[in-house]
N, C-alpha and C positions, 0 to 999 in steps of 0.2 A: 571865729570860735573854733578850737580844736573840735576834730573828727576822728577818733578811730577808724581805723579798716572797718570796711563792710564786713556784715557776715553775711553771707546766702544761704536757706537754706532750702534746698528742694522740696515742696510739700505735695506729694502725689495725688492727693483729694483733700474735702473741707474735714472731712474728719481727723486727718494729720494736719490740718489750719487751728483745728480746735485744739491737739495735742499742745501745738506748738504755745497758743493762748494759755494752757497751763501750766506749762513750762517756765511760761514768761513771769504769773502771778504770782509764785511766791516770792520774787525778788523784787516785784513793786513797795514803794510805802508813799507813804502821805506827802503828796508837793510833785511824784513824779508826773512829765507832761509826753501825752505818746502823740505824735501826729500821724496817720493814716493816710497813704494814697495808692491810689489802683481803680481800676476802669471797673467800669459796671461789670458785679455777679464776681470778684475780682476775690473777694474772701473779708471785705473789712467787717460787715456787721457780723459775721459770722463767728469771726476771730475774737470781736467785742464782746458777745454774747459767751463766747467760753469765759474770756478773759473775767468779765464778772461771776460765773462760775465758782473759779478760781480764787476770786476776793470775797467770797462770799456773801457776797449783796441781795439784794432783793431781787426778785426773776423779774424778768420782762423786757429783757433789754433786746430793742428791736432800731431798727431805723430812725433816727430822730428828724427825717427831714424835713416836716410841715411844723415841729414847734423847735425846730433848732438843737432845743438843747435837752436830757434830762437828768434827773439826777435820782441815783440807786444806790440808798444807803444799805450800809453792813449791816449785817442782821447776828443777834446775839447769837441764834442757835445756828448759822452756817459754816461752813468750812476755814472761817478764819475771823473767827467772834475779837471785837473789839478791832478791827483792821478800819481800813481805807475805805469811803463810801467812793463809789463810780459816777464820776461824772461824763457821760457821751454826749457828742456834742456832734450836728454834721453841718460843716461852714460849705458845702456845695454853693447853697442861692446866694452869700454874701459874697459881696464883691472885693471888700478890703479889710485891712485889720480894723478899720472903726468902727466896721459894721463888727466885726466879731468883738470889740472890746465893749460894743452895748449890751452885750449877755452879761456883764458886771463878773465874768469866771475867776478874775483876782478873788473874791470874798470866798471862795469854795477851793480855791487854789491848795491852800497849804493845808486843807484836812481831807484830800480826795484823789482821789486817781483822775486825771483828767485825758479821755481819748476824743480829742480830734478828726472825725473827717473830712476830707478834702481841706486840710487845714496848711498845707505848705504854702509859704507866702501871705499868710492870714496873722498865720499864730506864735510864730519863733521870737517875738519878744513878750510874752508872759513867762515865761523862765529862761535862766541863765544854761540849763540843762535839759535836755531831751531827749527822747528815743524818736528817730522816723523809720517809717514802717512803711516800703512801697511791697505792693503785691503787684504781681503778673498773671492772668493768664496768659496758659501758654499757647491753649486752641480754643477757637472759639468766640471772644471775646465781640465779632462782627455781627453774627449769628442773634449775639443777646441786644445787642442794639434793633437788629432789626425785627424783633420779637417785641420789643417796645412800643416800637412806632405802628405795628400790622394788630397789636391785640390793646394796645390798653389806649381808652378814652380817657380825653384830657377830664380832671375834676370839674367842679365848681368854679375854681378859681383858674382854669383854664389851662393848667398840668400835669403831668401825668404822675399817674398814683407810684411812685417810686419804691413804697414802702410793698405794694401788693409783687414789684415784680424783684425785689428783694427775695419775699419767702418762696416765689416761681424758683428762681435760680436755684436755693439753697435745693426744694424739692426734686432736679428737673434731673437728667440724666448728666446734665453738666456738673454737676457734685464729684465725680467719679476722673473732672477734668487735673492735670496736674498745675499744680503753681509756684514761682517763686519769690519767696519771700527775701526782700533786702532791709537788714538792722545796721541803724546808723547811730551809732550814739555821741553825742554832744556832751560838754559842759563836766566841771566839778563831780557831777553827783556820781558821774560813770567814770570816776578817776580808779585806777587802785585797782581793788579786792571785787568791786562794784560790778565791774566789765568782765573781771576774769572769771567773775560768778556766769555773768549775762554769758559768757562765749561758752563755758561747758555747759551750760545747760543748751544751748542751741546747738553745739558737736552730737549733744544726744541723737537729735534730732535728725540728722545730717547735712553739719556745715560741709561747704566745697573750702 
């Protein structure tokens, strides 16, 4: 499948992660597929959580990692009434596309924004066209690992609470950390007018 050139764009903290999320949404519509990858504290829920901002969905868009997937319809009165409901999705614990294709996410496909975590190698045949979205940190990234393992107890189910060290990061003094973000765009829908929308809006930003 054809690939444009990367774009990169340097994001100096999550508040310029979240910029960039708004950036992104008003060129989304209904059917596009975004996959998300980046190491832990890395910017993806973060990014998500504008990006529905942005579509104006319902709040509460956090980590989905113990029920997989959610889903966060448009709201009449938000920022983009009558648009695209959000579907977040985090394929971390699944192993293969089969397991990700038991979340039935075709039926929600063509009326939704659909954001994939940890979705590469999971997810690229539910559509013909995509956005993938790696994040970097640039420092650090060791540090949050080992913040995992030294403070948080495994659940119930004998895991570590993912979602709690989630909002740690967003809180922590690593917020202020720089990141870079690389857009890949795939497929038909990013042909044309599509891309050269997607690329000036991310120059805003500061493409390299």
């Amino acid at each position: 499948m054809h690939a444009h050139p990367v774009l990169e764009v340097d994001l100096a903290d999550l508040a310029h992660t979240r910029a960039a999320a708004h950036a992104l949404a008003p060129l989304l519509i209904a059917g596009d597929l975004l996959l998300l990858s980046g190491e832990l504290g890395a910017g993806k829920t973060t990014f998500t959580r504008a990006l529905g901002e942005g579509l104006g969905v319902r709040e509460g868009v956090i980590s989905p990692t113990f029920v997989l997937s959610r889903v966060h319809p448009n709201l009449s009165d938000g920022t983009r009434p009558g648009g695209p409901d959000l579907v977040h999705v985090d394929a971390y614990r699944l192993s293969s596309a089969e397991e990700l294709d038991d979340l039935d996410l075709e039926f929600s496909l063509e009326k939704s924004v659909t954001v994939i975590e940890w979705g590469r190698g999971k997810a690229e045949h539910l559509s013909d066209s995509r956005l993938e979205l790696d994040f970097t940190r640039l420092t650090g990234a060791d540090a949050s690992i080992a913040y995992a393992a030294e403070n948080y107890s495994p659940t119930g189910e004998g895991e570590f609470d993912w979602d709690a060290l989630d909002d740690r990061e967003e809180e922590s003094a690593d917020a202020s950390e720089p990141r870079l973000l690389r857009i890949t765009a795939y497929g038909p829908r990013w042909e044309g007018e599509a891309y050269r929308s997607l690329e000036a809006a991310m120059l805003k930003l500061g493409v390299e």
